[in-house]
MIBA-171801 format. One record per atom (N, C-alpha, C, O, CB): atom name; x, y, z. Coordinates in pm, whole numbers. Glycine has a CB too. Layout:
<sites>
CA:X:Y:Z
...
</sites>
This chain:
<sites>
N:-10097:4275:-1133
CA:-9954:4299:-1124
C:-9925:4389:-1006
O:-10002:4476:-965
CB:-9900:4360:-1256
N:-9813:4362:-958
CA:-9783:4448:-796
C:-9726:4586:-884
O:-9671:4604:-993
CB:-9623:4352:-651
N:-9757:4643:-807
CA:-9709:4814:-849
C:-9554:4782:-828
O:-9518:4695:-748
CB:-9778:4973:-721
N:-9460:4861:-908
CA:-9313:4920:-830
C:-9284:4955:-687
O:-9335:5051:-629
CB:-9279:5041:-883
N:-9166:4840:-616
CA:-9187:4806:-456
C:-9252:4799:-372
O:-9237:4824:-252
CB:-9154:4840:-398
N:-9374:4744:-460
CA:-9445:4664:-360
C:-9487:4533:-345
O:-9574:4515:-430
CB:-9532:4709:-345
N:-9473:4447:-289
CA:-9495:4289:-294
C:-9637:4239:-300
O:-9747:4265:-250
CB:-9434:4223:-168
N:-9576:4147:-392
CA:-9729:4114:-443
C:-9813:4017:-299
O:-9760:3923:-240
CB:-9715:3994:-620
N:-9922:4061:-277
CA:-9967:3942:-149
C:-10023:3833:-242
O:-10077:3838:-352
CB:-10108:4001:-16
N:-9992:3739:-164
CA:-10045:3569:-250
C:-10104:3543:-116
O:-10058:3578:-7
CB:-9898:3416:-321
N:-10200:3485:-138
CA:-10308:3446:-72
C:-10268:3268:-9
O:-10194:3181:-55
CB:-10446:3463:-189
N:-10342:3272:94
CA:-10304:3124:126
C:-10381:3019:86
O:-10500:3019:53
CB:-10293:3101:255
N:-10279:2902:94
CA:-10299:2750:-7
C:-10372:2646:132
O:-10370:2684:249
CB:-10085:2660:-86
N:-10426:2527:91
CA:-10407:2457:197
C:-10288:2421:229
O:-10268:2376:342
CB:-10470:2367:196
N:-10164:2435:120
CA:-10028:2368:170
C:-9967:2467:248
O:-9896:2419:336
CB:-9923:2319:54
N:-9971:2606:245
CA:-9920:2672:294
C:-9974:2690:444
O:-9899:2712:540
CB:-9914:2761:215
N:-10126:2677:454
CA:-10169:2686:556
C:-10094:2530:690
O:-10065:2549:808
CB:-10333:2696:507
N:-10086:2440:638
CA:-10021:2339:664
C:-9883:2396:722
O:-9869:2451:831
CB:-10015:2251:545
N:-9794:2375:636
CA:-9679:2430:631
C:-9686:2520:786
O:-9673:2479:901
CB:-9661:2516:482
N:-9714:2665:730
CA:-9780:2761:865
C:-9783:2676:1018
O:-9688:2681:1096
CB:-9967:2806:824
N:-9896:2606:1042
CA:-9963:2575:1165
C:-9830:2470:1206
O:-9813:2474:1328
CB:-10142:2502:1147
N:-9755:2400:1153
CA:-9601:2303:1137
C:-9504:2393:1187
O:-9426:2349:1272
CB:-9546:2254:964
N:-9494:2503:1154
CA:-9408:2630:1182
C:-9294:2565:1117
O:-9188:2532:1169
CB:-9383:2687:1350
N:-9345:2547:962
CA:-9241:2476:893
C:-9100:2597:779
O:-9124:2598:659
CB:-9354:2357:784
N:-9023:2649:808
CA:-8950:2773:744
C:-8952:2753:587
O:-8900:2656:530
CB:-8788:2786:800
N:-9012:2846:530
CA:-9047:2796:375
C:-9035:2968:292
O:-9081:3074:333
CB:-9252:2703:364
N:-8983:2950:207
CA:-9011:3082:130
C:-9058:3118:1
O:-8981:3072:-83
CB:-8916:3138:125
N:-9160:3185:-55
CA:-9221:3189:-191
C:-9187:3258:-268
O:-9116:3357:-254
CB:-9326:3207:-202
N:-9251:3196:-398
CA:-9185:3210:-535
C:-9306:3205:-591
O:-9358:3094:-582
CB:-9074:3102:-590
N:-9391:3315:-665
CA:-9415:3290:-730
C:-9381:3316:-913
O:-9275:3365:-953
CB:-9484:3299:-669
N:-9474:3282:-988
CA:-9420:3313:-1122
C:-9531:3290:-1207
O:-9637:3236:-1174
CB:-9297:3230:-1166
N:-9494:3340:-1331
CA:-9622:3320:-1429
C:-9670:3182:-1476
O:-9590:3120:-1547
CB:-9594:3391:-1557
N:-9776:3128:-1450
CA:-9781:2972:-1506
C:-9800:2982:-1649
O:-9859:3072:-1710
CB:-9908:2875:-1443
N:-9742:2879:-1696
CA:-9757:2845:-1841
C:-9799:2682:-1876
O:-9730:2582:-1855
CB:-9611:2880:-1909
N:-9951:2689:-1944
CA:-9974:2554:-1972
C:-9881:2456:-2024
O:-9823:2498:-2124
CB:-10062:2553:-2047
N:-9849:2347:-1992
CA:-9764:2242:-1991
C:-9621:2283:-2019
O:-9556:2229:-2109
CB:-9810:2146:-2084
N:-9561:2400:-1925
CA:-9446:2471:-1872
C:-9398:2353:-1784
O:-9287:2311:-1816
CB:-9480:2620:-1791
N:-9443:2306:-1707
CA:-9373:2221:-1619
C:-9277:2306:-1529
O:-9273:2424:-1494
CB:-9298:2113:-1700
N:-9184:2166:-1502
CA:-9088:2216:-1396
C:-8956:2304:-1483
O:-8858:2363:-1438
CB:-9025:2066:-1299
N:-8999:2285:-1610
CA:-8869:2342:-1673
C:-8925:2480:-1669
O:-8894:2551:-1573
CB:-8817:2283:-1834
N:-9025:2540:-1787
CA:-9027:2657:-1756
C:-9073:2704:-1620
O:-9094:2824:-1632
CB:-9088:2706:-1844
N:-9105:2658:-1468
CA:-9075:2728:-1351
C:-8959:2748:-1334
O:-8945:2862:-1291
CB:-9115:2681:-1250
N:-8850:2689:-1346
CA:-8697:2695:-1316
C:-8661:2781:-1391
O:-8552:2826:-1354
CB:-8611:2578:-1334
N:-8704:2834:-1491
CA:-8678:2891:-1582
C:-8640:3049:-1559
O:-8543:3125:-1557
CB:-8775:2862:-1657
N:-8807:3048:-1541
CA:-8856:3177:-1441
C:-8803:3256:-1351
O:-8776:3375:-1366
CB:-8934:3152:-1370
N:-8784:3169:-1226
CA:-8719:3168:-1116
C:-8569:3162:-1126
O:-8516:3230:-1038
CB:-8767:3071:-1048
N:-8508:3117:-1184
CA:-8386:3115:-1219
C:-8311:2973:-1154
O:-8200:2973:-1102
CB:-8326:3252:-1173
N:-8384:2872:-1168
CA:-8361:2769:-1042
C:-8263:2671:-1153
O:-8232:2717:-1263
CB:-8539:2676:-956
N:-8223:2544:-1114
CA:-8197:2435:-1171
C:-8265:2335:-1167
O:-8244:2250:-1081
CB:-8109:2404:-1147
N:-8371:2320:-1265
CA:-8449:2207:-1308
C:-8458:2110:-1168
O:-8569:2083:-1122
CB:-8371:2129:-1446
N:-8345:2065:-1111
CA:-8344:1969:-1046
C:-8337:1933:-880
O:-8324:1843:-797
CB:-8267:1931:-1103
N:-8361:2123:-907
CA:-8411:2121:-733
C:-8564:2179:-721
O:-8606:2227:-616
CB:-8298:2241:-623
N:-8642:2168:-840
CA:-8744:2183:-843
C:-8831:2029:-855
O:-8796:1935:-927
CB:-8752:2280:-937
N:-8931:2031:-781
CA:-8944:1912:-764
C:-9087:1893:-804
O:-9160:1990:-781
CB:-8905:1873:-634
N:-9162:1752:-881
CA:-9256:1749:-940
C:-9335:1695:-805
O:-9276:1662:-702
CB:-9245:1677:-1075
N:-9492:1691:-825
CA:-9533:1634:-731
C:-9666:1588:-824
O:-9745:1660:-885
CB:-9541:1721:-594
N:-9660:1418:-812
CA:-9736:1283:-922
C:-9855:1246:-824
O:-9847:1235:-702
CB:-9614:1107:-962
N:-9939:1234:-884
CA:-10058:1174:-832
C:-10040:1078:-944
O:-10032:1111:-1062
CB:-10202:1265:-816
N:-10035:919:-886
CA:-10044:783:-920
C:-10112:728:-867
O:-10165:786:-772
CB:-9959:720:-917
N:-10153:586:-893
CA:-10227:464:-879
C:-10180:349:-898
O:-10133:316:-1007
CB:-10318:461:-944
N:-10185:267:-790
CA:-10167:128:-797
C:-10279:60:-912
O:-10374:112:-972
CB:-10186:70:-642
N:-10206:-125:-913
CA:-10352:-160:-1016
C:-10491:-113:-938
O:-10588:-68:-1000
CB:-10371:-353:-1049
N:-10487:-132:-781
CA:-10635:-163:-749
C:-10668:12:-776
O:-10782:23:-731
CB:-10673:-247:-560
N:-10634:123:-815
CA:-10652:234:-856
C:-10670:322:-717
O:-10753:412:-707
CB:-10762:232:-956
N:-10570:278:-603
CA:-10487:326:-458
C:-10422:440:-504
O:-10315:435:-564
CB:-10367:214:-388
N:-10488:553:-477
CA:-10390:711:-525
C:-10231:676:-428
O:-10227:605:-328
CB:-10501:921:-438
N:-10122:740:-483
CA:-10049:754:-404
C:-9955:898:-457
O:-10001:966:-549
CB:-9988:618:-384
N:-9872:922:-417
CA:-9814:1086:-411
C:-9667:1018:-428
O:-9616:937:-351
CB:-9845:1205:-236
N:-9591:1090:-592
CA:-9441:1057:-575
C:-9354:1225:-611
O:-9400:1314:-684
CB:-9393:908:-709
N:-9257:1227:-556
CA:-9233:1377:-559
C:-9084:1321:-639
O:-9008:1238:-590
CB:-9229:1484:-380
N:-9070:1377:-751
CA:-8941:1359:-798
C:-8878:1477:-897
O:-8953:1543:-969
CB:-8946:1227:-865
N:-8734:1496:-896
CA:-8665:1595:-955
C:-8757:1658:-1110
O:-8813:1598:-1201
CB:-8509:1524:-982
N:-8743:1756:-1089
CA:-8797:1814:-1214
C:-8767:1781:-1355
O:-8848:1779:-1448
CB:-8773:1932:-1210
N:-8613:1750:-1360
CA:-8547:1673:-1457
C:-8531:1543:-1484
O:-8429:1509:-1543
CB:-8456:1698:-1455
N:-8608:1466:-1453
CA:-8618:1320:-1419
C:-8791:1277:-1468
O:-8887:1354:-1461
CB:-8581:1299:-1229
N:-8794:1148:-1511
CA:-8924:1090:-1502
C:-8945:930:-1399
O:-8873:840:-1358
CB:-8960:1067:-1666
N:-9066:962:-1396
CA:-9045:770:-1272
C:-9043:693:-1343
O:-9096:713:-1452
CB:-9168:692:-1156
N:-8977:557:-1312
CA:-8979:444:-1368
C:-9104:432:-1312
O:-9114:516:-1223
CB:-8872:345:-1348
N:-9247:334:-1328
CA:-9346:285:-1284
C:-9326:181:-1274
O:-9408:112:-1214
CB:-9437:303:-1331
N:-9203:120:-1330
CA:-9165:-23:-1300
C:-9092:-68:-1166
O:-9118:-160:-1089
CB:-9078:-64:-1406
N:-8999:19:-1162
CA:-8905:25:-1055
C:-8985:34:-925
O:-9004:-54:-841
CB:-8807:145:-1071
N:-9038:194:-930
CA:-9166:230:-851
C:-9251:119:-789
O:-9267:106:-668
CB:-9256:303:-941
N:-9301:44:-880
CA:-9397:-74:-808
C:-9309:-180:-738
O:-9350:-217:-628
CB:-9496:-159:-925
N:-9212:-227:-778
CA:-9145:-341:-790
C:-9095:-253:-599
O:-9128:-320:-501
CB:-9013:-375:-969
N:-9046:-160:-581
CA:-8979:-122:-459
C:-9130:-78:-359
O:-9113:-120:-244
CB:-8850:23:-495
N:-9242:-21:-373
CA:-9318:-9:-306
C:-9441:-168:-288
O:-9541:-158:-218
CB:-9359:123:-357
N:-9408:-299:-360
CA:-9478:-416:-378
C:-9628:-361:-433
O:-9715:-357:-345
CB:-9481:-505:-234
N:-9664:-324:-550
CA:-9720:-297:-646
C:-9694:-419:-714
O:-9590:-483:-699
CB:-9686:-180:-699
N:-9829:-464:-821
CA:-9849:-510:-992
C:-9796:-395:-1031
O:-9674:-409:-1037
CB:-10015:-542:-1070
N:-9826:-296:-1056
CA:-9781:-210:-1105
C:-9861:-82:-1085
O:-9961:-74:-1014
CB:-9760:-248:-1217
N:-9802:28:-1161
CA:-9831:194:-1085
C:-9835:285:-1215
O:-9735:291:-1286
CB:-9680:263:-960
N:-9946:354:-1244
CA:-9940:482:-1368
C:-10001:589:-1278
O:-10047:581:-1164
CB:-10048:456:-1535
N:-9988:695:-1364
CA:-10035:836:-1325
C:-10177:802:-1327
O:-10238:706:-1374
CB:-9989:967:-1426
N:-10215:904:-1266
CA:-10402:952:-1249
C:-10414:1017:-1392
O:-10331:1076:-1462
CB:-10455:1101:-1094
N:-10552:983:-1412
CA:-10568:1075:-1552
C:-10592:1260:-1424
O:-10648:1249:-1315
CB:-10784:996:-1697
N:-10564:1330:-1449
CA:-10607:1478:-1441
C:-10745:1510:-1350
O:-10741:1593:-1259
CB:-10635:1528:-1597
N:-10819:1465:-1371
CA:-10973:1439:-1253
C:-10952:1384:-1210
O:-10850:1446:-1181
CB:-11102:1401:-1261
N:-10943:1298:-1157
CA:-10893:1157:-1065
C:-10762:1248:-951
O:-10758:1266:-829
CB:-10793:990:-1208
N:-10680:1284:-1051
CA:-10587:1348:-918
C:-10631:1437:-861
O:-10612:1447:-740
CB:-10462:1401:-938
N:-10700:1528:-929
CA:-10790:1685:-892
C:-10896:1634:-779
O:-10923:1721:-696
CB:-10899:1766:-1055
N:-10962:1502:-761
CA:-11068:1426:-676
C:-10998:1398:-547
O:-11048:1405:-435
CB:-11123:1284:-745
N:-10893:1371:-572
CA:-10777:1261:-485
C:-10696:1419:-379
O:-10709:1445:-259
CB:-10608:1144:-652
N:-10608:1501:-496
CA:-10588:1573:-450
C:-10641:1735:-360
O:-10614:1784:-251
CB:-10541:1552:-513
N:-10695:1761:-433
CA:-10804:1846:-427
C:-10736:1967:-466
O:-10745:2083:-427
CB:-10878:1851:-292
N:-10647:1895:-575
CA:-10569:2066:-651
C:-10599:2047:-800
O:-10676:1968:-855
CB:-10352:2093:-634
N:-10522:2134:-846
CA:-10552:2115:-1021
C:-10437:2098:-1057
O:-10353:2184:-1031
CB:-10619:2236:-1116
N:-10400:1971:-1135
CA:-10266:1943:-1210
C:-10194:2097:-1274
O:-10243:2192:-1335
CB:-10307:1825:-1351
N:-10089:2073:-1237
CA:-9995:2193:-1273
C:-9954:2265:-1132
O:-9845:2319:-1114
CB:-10078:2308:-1380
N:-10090:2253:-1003
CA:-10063:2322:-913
C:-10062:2189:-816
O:-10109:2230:-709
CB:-10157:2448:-892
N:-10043:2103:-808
CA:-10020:2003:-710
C:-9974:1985:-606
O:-9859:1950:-632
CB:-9983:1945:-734
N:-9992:1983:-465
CA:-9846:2062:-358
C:-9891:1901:-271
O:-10003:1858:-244
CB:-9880:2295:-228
N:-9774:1848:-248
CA:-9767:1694:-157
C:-9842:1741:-19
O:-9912:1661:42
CB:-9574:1624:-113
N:-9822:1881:27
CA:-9924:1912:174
C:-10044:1967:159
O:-10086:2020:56
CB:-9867:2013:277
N:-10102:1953:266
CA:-10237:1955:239
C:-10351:1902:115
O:-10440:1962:55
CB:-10241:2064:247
N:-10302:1763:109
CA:-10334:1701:19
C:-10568:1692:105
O:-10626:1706:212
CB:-10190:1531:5
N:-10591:1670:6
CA:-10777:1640:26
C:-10777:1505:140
O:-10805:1495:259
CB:-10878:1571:-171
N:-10734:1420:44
CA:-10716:1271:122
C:-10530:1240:117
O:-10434:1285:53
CB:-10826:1117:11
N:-10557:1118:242
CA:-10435:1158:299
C:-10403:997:187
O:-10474:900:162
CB:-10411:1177:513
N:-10265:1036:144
CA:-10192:910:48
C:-10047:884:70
O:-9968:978:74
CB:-10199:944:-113
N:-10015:775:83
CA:-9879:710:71
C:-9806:835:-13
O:-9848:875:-122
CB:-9881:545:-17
N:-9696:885:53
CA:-9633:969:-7
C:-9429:919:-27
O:-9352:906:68
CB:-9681:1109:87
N:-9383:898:-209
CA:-9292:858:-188
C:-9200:963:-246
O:-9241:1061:-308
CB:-9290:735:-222
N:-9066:935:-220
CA:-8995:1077:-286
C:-8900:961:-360
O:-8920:840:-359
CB:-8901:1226:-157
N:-8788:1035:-427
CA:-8692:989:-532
C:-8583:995:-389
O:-8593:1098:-322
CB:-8660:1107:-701
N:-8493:900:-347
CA:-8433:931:-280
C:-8271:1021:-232
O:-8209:1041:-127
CB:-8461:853:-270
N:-8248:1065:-420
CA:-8152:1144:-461
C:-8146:1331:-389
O:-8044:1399:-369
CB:-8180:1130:-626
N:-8332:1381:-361
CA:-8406:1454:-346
C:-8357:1471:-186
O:-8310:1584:-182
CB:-8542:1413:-395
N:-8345:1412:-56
CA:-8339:1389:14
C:-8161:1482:33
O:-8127:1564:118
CB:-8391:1253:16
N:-8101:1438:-59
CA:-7940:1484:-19
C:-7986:1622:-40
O:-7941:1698:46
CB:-7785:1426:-128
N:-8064:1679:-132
CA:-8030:1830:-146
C:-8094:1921:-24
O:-8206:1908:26
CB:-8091:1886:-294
N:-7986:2024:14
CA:-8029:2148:102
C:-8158:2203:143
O:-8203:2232:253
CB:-7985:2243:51
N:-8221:2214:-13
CA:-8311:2297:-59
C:-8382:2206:-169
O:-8336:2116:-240
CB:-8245:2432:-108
N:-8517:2264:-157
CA:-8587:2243:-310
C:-8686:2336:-321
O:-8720:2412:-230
CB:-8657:2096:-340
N:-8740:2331:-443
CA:-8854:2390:-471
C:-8959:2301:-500
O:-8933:2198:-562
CB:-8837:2475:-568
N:-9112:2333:-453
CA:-9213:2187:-444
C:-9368:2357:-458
O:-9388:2476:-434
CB:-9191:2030:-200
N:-9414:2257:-504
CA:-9526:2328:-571
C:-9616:2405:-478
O:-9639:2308:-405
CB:-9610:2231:-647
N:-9695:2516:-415
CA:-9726:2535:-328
C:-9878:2544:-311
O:-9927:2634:-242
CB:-9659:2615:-304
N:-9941:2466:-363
CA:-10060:2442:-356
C:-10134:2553:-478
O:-10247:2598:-465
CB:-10100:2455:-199
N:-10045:2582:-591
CA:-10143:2663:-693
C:-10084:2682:-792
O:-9964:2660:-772
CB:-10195:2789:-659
N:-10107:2715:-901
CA:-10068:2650:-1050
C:-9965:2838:-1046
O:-10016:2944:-1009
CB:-10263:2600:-1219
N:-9824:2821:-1094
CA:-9740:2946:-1083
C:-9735:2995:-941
O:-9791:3097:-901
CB:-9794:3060:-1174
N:-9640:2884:-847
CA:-9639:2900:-701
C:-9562:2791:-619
O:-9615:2688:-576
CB:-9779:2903:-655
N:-9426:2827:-603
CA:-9378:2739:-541
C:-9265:2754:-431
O:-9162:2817:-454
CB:-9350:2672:-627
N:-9285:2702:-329
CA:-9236:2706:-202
C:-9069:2691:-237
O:-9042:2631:-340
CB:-9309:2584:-103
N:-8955:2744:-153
CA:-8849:2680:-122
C:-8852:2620:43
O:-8893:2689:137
CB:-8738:2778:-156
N:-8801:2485:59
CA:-8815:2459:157
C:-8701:2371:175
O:-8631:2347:78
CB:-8931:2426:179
N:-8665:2301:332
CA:-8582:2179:348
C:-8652:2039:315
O:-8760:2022:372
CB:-8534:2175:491
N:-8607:1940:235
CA:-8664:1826:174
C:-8697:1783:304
O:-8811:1739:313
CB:-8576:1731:76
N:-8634:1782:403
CA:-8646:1641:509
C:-8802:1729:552
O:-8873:1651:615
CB:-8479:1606:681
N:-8849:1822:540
CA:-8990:1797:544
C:-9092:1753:541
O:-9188:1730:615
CB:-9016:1811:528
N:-9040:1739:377
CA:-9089:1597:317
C:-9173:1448:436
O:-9283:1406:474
CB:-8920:1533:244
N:-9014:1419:450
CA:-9014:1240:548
C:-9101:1318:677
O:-9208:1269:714
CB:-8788:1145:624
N:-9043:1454:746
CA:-9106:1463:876
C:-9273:1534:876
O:-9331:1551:983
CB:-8997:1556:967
N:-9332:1567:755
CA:-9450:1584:782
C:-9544:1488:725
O:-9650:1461:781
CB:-9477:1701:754
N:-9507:1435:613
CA:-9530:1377:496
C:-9513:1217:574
O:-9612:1145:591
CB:-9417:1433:360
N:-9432:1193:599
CA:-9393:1019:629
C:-9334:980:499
O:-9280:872:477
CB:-9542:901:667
N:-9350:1080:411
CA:-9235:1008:279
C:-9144:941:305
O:-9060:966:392
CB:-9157:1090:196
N:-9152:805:201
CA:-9076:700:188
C:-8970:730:66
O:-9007:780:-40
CB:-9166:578:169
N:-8808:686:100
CA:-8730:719:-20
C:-8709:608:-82
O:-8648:510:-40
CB:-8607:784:-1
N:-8786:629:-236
CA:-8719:499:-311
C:-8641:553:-468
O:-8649:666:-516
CB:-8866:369:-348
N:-8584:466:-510
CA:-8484:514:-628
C:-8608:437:-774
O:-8653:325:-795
CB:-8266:412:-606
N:-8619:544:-829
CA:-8739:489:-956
C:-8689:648:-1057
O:-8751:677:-1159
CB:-8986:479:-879
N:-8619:698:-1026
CA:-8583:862:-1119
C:-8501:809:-1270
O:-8395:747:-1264
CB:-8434:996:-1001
N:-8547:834:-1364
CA:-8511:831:-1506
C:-8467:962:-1581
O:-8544:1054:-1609
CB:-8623:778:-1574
N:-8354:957:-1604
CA:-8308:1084:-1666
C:-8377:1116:-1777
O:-8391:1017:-1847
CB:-8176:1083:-1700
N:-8444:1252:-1841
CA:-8525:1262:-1964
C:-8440:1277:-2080
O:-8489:1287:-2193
CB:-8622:1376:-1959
</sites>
């Protein structure tokens, strides 16, 4: 715990290191993680709105092709929609190892930069209108505010509409 006025130092991520060498303007947040807290209890924390906090999915095509979908915190993907707009059979999540292999983070701390291997990265394209978001920063209770169009300009993220209200 940081003493009284003094800031806590957080150590660097590969996403942040990314981010960094991009001279991409980003500002941190961190907060206490809580097992299967999600994006709700980070928003929570932080004081954010669910829906500028943004999830970041490690998926698979059938041939089991990782790919990266970043969508509102308050929202789930269609996998139907999802495939049908990226030309997929179809698309599910990674089991938890598989993304941790793929990504080279640990579910909960997932950050779309500085991914291990490099993957098709798609966003929700609702995500795109907002100012601001919050996106995971490469460590489980840690997340960046940044400009989305980051996203498309470091990322090559593609915007497709697959977001399901929960």
């Amino acid at each position: 715990m940081a003493k009284k006025g003094k800031v806590a130092h957080i150590s660097e991520t590969p996403a942040t290191q990314l981010l960094r060498a991009r001279g991409v303007a980003f500002t941190e947040h961190p907060y206490d993680y809580v097992e299967h807290g999600g994006s709700a209890e980070s928003a929570r924390q932080l004081g954010l709105d669910e829906h500028l906090v943004v999830k970041t999915l490690v998926m698979q095509d059938q041939d089991a092709r990782p790919l990266v979908v970043l969508m509102h915190g308050d929202c789930t993907v269609s996998t139907k929609n999802l495939a049908r707009q990226i030309g997929a059979k179809s698309v599910e999540p990674c089991k938890p190892d598989v993304a941790h292999r793929h990504s080279g983070y640990l579910v909960g701390g997932t950050s779309p930069f500085g991914t291990r291997k490099a993957m098709p990265v798609f966003i929700e394209e609702s995500i795109l209108e907002l100012p601001r978001i919050a996106i995971n920063g490469g460590r489980r209770g840690y997340l960046v505010q940044l400009d989305p169009q980051v996203c498309v300009q470091l990322l090559g993220a593609r915007a497709v509409q697959c977001a399901l209200a929960q």
